[in-house]
N, C-alpha and C positions, 0 to 999 in steps of 0.2 A: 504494500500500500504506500503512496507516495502524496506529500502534500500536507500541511498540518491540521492534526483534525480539530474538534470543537470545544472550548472550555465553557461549560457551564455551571451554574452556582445557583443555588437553593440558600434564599435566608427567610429570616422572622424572630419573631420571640421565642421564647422557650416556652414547647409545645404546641408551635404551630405545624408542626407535623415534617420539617424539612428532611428530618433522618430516616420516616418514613418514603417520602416522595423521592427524595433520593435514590432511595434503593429500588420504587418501583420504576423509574423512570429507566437504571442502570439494568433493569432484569427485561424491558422492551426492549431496549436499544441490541442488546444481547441478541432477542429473538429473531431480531432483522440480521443478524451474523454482522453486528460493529464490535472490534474492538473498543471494552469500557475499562474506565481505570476508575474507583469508587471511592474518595478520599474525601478528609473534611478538615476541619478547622478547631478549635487548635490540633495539629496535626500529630503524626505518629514517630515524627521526629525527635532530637532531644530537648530541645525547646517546647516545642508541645505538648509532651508529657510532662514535663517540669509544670506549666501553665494548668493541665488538666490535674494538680496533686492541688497548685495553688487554687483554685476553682472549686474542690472538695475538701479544703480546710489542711487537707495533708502537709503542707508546707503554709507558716505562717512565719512573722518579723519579728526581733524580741517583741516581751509584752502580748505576744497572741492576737497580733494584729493582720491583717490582712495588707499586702502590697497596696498604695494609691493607687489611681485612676491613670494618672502620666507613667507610673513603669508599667502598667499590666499592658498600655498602649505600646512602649516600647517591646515589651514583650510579645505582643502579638507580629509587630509590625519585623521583628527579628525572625519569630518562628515561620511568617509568611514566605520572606525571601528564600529561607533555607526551603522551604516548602516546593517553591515554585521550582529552584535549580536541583533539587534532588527527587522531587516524585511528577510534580505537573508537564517541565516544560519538557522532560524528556522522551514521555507517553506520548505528547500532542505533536511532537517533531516524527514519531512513525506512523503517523498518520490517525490515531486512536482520538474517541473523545473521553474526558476527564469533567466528570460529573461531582463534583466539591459540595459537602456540605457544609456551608459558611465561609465566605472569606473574608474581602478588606470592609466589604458594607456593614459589618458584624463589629468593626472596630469604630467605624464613624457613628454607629448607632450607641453600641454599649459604653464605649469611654468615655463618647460626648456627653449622654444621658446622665452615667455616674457622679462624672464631676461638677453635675449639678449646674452647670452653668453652660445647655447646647446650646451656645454662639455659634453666628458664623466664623468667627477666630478659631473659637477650640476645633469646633468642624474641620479648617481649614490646616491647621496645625496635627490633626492625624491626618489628613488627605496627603502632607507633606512628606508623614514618615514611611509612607505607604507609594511614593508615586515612584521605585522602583515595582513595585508587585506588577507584574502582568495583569493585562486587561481582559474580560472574560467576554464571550461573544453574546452572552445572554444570562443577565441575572433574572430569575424567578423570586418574587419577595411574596410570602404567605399569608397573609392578611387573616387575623383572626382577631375577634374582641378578649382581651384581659380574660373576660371570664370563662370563656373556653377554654384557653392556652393554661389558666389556674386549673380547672378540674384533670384537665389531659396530664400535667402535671405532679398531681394529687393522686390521679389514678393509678402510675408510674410506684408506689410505697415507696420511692427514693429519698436518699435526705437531700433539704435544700441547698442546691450551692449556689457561689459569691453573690450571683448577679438576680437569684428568684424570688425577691421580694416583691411583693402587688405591687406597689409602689414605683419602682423601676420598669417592671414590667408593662405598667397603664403607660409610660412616658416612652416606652420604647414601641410598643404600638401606635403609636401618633408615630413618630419617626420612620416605619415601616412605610405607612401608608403615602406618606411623601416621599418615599427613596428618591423617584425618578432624580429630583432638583435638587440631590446631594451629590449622586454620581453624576456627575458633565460629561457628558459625551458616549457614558454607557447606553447600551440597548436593555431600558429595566420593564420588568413586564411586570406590574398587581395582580394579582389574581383571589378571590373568594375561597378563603381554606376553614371555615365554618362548619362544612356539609361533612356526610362521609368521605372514609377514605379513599373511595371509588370514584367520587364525584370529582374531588381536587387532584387526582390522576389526570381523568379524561383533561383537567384545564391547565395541566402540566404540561402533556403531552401534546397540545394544543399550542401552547406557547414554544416549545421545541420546533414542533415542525413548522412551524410559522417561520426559521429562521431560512433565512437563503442556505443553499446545496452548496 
């Protein structure tokens, strides 16, 4: 196969279903006989599982404190590039699509949102740390109300981590719903992820093929 193939990215809040849609999206793509490559954010790297201990409390600062808002930023926007040169851009260079659950829109939403103060400064300030990260051909962003995304959650018996308080979570669904007019020049596509699981399939897969060949 020759020609680089399609970087796609699934975001939203936590438990708007990306982990799921992802993997159905990756299990069609299959069926048509494309090479997929199934990765997400924070990644499987070493940075990323450092970030994924810090995210579950496993890793805290003296005093039992949680990292701020500007390193967990630096930390993502670290764990991305390694992400990109060692798993993404070398799948997409044999011609495979690379289907991401979460990437840099995951850092503009969550770090801006946390620190309490989404300017367009702070906004533009991770946009900054992130403007090596490659560009995806099609972001899919999950549109779901607080209270859905809380039950789906709830339902999960997991313990909470860093970033799943309601509170954060209602202010990152507003941020969701406008992605378009944070990423410049991306292709972002909204979509209704409310319904069942089957439903927000079909408008996944809808917005995939919707992209040019």
């Amino acid at each position: 196969m020759s020609g680089r193939g399609k970087f796609i990215v699934l975001e939203g809040l936590d438990g708007a279903g990306t982990t799921t849609q992802a993997a159905r999206l990756a299990e069609v793509l299959r069926s048509r006989r494309l090479p997929v490559r199934l990765t997400r954010e924070p990644s499987d790297g070493p940075i990323g599982t450092m970030i994924r201990q810090v995210l579950t409390g496993r890793i805290v600062l003296p005093a039992g404190r949680s990292p701020g808002w500007a390193t967990m930023a630096l930390l993502f926007a670290a764990d991305r590039v390694d992400h990109v040169e060692a798993d993404i851009e070398p799948f997409l260079a044999t011609g495979g699509t690379v289907i991401s659950d979460r990437y840099d829109a995951s850092s503009l939403a969550y770090q801006s949102v946390v620190s309490g103060r989404a300017s367009a400064e702070t906004v533009d300030w991770i946009r900054t740390l992130n403007q090596k990260a490659m560009r995806p051909d099609l972001t899919i962003a999950l549109d779901v109300t607080p209270e859905v995304a809380t039950a789906r959650r709830e339902a999960r018996g997991e313990p909470a981590q860093l970033y799943e308080q309601n509170e954060v979570q209602r202010a990152l669904a507003f941020f969701y719903k406008d992605l378009e007019k944070h990423m410049h020049g991306d292709r972002v596509v909204v979509i209704p992820a409310d319904g069942r699981v089957d439903e927000v399939h079909v408008r996944v897969l809808e917005a995939y093929d919707a992209l040019a060949p």
